[in-house]
C-alpha positions as CSV (number, residue, x, y, z in Angstrom):
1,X,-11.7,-18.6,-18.1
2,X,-10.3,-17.9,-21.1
3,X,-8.3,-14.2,-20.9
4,X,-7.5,-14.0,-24.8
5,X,-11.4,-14.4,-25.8
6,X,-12.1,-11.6,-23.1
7,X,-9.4,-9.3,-24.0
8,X,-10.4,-9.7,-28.0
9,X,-14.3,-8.8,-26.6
10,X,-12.7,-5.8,-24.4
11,X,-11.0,-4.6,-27.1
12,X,-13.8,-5.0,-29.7
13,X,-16.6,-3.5,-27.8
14,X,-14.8,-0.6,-26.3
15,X,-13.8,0.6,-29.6
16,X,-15.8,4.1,-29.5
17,X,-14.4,4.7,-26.2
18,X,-10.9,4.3,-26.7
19,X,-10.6,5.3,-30.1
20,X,-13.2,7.3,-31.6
21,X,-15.3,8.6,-28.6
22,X,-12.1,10.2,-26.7
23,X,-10.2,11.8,-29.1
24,X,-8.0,13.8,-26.2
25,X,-7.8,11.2,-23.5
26,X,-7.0,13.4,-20.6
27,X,-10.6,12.1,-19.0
28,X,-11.2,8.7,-19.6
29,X,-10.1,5.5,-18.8
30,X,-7.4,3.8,-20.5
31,X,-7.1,0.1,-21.1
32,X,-5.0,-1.6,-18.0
33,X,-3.2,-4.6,-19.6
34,X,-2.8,-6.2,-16.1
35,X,-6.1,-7.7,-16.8
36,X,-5.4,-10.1,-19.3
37,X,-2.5,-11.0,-17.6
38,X,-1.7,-13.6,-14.9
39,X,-2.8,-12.2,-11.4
40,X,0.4,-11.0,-9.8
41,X,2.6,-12.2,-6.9
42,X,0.8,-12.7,-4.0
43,X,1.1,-9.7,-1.7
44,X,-1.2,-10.5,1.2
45,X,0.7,-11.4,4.4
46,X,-0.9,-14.1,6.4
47,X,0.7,-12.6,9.6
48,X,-0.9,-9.3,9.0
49,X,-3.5,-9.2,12.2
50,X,-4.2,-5.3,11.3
51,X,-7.9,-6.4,9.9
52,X,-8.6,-8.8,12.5
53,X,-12.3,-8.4,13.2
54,X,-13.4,-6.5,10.1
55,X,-16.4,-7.8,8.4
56,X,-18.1,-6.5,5.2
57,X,-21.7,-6.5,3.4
58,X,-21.9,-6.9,0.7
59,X,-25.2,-6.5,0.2
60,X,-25.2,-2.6,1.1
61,X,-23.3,0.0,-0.6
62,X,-23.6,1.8,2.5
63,X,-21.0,1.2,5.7
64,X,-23.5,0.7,8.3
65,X,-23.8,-2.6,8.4
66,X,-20.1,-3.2,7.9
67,X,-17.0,-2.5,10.6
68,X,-14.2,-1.7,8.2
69,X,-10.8,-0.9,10.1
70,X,-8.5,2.0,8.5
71,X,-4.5,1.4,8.8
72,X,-2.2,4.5,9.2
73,X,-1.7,5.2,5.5
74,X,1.9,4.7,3.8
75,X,3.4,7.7,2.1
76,X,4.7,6.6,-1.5
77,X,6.2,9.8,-2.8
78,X,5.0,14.1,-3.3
79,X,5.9,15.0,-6.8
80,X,6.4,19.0,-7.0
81,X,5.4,20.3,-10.9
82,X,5.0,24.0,-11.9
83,X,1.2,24.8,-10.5
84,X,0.3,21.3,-8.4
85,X,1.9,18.8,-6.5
86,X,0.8,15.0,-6.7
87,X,1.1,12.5,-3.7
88,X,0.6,8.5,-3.7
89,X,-0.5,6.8,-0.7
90,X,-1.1,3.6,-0.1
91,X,-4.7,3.4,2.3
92,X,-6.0,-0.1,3.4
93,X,-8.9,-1.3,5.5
94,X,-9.3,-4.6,4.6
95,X,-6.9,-8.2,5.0
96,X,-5.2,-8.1,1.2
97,X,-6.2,-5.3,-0.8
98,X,-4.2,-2.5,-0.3
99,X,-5.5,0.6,-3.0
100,X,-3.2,3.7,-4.5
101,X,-4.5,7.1,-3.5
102,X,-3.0,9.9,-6.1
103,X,-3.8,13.0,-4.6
104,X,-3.2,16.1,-6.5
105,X,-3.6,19.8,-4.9
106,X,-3.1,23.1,-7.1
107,X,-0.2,25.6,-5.6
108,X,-1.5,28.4,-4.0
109,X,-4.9,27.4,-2.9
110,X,-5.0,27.1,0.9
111,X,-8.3,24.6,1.2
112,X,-9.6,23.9,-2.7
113,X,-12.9,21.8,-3.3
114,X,-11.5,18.0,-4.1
115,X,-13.3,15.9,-7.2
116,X,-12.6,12.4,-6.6
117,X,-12.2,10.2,-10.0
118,X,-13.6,6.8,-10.6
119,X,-13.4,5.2,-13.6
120,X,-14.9,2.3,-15.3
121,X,-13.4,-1.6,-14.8
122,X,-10.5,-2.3,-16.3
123,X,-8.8,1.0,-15.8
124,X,-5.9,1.1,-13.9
125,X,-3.8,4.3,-12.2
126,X,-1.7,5.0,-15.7
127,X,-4.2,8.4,-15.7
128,X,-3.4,9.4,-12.5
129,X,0.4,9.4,-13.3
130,X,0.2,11.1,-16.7
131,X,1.5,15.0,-16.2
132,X,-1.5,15.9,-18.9
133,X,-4.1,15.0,-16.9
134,X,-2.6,15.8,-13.3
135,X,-2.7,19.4,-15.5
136,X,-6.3,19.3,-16.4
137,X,-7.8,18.7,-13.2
138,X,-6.1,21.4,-11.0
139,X,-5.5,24.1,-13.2
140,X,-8.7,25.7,-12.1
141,X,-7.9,25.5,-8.8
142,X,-9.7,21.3,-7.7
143,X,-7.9,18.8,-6.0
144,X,-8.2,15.4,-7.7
145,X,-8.3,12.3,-5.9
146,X,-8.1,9.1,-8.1
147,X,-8.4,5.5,-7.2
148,X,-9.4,2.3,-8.8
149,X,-12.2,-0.1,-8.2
150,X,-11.9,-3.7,-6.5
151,X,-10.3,-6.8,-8.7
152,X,-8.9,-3.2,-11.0
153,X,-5.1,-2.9,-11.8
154,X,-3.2,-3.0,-9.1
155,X,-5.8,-4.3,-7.0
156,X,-6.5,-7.6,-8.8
157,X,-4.2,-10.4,-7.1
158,X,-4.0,-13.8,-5.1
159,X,-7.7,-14.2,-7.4
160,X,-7.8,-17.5,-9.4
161,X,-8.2,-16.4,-13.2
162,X,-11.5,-17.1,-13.4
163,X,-12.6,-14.6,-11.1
164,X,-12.6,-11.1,-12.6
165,X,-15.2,-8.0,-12.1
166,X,-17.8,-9.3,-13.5
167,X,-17.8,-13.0,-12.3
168,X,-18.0,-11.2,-8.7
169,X,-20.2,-8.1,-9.6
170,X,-22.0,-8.2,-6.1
171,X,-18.4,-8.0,-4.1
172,X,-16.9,-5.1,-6.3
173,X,-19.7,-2.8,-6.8
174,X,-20.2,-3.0,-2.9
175,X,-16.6,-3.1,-2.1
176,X,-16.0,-0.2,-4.1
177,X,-18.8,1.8,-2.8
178,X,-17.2,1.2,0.6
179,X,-14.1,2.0,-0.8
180,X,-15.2,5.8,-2.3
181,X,-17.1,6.0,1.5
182,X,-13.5,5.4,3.2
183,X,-11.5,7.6,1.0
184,X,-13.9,9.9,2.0
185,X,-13.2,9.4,6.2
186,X,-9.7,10.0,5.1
187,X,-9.5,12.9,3.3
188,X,-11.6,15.0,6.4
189,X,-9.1,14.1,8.6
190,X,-6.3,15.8,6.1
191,X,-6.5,19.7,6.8
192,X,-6.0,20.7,3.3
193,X,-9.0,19.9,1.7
194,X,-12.7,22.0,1.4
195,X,-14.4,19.2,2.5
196,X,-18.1,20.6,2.0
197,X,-17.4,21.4,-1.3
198,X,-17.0,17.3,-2.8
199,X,-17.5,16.0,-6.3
200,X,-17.7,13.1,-8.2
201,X,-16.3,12.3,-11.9
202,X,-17.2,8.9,-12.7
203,X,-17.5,6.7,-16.1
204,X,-18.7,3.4,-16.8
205,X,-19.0,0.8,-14.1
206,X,-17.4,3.8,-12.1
207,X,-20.5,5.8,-12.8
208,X,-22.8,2.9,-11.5
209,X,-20.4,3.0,-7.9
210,X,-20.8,6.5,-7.5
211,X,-24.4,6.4,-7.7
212,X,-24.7,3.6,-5.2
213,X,-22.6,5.7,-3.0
214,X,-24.3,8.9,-3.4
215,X,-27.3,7.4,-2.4
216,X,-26.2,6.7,0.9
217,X,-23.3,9.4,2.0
218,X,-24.5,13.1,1.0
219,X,-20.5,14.3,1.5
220,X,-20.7,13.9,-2.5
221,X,-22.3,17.1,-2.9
222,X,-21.6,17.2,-7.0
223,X,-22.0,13.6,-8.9
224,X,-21.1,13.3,-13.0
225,X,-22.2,10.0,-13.9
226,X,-21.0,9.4,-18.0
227,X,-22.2,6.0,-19.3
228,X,-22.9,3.8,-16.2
229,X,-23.4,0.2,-16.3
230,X,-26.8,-1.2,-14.9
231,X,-30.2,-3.0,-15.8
232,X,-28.6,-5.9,-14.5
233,X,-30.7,-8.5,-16.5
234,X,-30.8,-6.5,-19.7
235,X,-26.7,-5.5,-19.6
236,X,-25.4,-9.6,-18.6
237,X,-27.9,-10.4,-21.2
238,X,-27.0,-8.4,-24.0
239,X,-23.7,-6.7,-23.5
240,X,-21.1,-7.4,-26.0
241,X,-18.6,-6.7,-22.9
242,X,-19.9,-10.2,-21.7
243,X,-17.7,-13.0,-22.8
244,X,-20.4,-15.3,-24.7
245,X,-18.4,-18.6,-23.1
246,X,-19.5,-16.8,-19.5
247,X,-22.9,-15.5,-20.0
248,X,-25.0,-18.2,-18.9
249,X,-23.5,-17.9,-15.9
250,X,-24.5,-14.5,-15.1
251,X,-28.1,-14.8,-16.1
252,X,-28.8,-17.4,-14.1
253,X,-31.2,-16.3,-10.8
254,X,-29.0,-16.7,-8.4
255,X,-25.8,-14.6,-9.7
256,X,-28.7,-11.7,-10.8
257,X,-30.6,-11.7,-7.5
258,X,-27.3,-10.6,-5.8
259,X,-26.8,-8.4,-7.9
260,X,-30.2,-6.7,-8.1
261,X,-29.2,-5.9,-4.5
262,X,-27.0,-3.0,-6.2
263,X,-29.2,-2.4,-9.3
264,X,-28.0,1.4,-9.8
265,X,-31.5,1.6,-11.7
266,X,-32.7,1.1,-7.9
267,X,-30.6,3.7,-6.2
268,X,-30.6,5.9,-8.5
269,X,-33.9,7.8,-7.2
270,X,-32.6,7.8,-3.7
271,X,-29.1,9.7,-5.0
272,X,-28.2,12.5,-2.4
273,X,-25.9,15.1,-4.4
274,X,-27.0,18.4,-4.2
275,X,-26.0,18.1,-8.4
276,X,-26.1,15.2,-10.3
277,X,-25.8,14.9,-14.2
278,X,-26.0,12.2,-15.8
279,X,-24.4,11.9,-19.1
280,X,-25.6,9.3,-21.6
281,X,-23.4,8.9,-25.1
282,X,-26.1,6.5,-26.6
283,X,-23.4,5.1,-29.4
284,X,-21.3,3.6,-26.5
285,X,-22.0,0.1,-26.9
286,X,-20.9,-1.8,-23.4
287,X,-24.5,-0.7,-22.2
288,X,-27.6,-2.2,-24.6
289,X,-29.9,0.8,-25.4
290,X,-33.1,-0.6,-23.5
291,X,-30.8,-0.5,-20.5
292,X,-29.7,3.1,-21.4
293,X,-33.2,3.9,-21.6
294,X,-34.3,3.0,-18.1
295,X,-31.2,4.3,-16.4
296,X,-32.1,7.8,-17.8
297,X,-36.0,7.1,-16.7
298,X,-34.8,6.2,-13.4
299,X,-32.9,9.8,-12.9
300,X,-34.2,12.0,-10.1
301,X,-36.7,14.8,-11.2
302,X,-34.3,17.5,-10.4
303,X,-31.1,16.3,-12.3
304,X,-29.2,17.1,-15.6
305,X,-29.5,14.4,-18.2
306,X,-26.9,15.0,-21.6
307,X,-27.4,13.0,-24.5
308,X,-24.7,12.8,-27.1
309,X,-26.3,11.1,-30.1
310,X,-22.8,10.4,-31.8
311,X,-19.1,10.4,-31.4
312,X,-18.8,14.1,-33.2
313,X,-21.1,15.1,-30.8
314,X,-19.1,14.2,-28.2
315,X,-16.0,15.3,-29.7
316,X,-16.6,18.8,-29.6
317,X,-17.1,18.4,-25.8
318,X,-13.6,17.2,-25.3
319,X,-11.8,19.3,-27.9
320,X,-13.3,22.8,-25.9
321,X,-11.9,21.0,-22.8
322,X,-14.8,21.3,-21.4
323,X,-15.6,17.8,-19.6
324,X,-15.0,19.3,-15.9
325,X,-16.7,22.2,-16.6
326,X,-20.3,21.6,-15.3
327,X,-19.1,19.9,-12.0
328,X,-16.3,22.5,-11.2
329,X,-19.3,25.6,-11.5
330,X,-21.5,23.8,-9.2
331,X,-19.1,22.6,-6.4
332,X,-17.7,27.2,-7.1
333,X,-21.5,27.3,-6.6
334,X,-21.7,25.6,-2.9
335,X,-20.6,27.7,0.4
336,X,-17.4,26.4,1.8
337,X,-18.3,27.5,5.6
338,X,-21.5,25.8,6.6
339,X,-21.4,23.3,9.1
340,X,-20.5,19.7,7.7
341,X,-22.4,18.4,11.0
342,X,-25.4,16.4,9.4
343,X,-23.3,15.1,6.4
344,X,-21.3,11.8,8.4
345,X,-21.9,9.3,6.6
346,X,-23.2,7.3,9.5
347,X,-27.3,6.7,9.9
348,X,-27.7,7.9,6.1
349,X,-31.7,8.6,6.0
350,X,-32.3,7.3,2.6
351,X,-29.9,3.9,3.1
């Protein structure tokens, strides 16, 4: 696979994103050069017998037909700043593929609500460490919980090269939806958290997780979905973000019936947030505008849909600093004491 021709399409079709569209890139993804790089040392240890037994769909977003097994979590460090604290973990639940868990609490706030963060492939952690955006999200009083998606950052290793997230779209859209479902188990057994008071900020292929996991765990009572990636057919045919040596490989039947098994286009009716807002900047170019177009058709009756038309438009969004607005009033919005009973994620109705 060659890494230069994919970093020069990254680069060129994510233009908007990076440089026009997010003028103030406290929210957004930022380019992970560990991508275009050599995978890294391996650091799965064949002796580890912690996973032993684990199996995983990865046909299902959902956990019911998989048995993942959680290790004790490793404490990395608890940064103390002037209004918040941050923490890094390490969690794990499957043989190789250990994942970073920043958590970042406001001061002062016995049990906030907690947005977790996804964003789109290749973004790595860099946000999560920045001071300006560890700000931004707790200053009103969240938690933030950020993570990366599978063959991401950190989490791409021991891989051959030509193996990357969208060569294996089937195993990271499902292994990341398990993933956000398991970040999940562990946050409700912390005792700082309002757990019935959970949102989602998500962006890109980010977006398109978090709607495959809202459809089957209703813990995510607030979802923000900005520019996901789906259409399957439409986007591996006609994506710029697609390297053009690759593409015939990924319209071939086989490679999009698999993936068809997570069309977000699919799940996106059965989504089970209480809010869900779907955000659609139509001059972002990794998505082709007929796929655009039935991702917003496919958005339950009852949702917000927000169209920015251009850059500008979208602009004036970040310069009020008003990105987290929406999902921060309607997580304040939700009661904090009703019984979480009936939202385990187990036996989900509509998986």
């Amino acid at each position: 696979m060659h890494r230069k021709f994919r970093f020069l399409v990254f680069m060129r079709t994510l233009t908007f994103e990076f440089a026009l569209l997010f003028l103030l890139q406290t929210f957004l993804p930022q380019s992970s050069a560990a991508q275009f790089v050599p995978a890294s040392p391996p650091i799965a240890d064949p002796a580890d017998t912690r996973f032993q037994g684990v199996k995983e769909d990865w046909t299902a977003p959902g956990l019911r037909t998989s048995n993942l097994k959680p290790a004790a979590p490793l404490a990395g460090y608890i940064n103390d700043y002037p209004g918040y604290t941050v923490e890094l973990l390490q969690v794990q639940w499957r043989f190789g593929d250990p994942l970073d868990l920043y958590v970042m609490k406001p001061k002062g706030v016995k049990k906030p609500p907690v947005i977790l963060y996804l964003y789109g492939y290749p973004a790595g952690t860099d946000r999560f460490k920045d001071e300006n955006f560890q700000k931004a999200v707790t200053k009103d009083g969240f938690a933030a919980v950020g993570f990366v998606s599978a063959l991401t950052g950190h989490r791409y290793h021991d891989r051959p090269m030509r193996e990357w997230f969208i060569s294996e779209l089937q195993e990271c859209l499902a292994t990341s939806a398990h993933d956000v479902q398991m970040v999940l188990d562990y946050l409700a057994t912390r005792d700082d958290l309002d757990m019935n008071r959970v949102g989602m900020f998500t962006q890109g292929s980010g977006a398109s997780i978090g709607i495959l996991t809202s459809a089957v765990d209703p813990r995510i009572r607030v979802l923000d979905a900005l520019d996901p990636w789906g259409d399957w057919p439409t986007w591996m045919a006609t994506s710029p973000f697609v390297p053009e040596d690759e593409r015939a490989e990924y319209v071939k039947a086989e490679f999009l019936k698999k993936a068809a098994l997570l069309e977000p286009i699919e799940w996106l009716p059965k989504i089970q947030a209480k809010k869900f807002r779907l955000q659609d900047a139509i001059f972002e170019p990794n998505t082709p505008k007929a796929a655009k177009e039935k991702l917003r058709a496919a958005v339950p009756a009852d949702a917000a849909v927000v169209i920015y038309k251009t850059p500008e438009e979208f602009n004036e969004v970040v310069r009020g600093k008003n990105e987290l607005q929406w999902i921060q009033q309607e997580l304040r919005s939700l009661p904090s004491s009703y019984s979480s009973a009936a939202y385990v994620r187990a036996g989900s109705p509509k998986e």
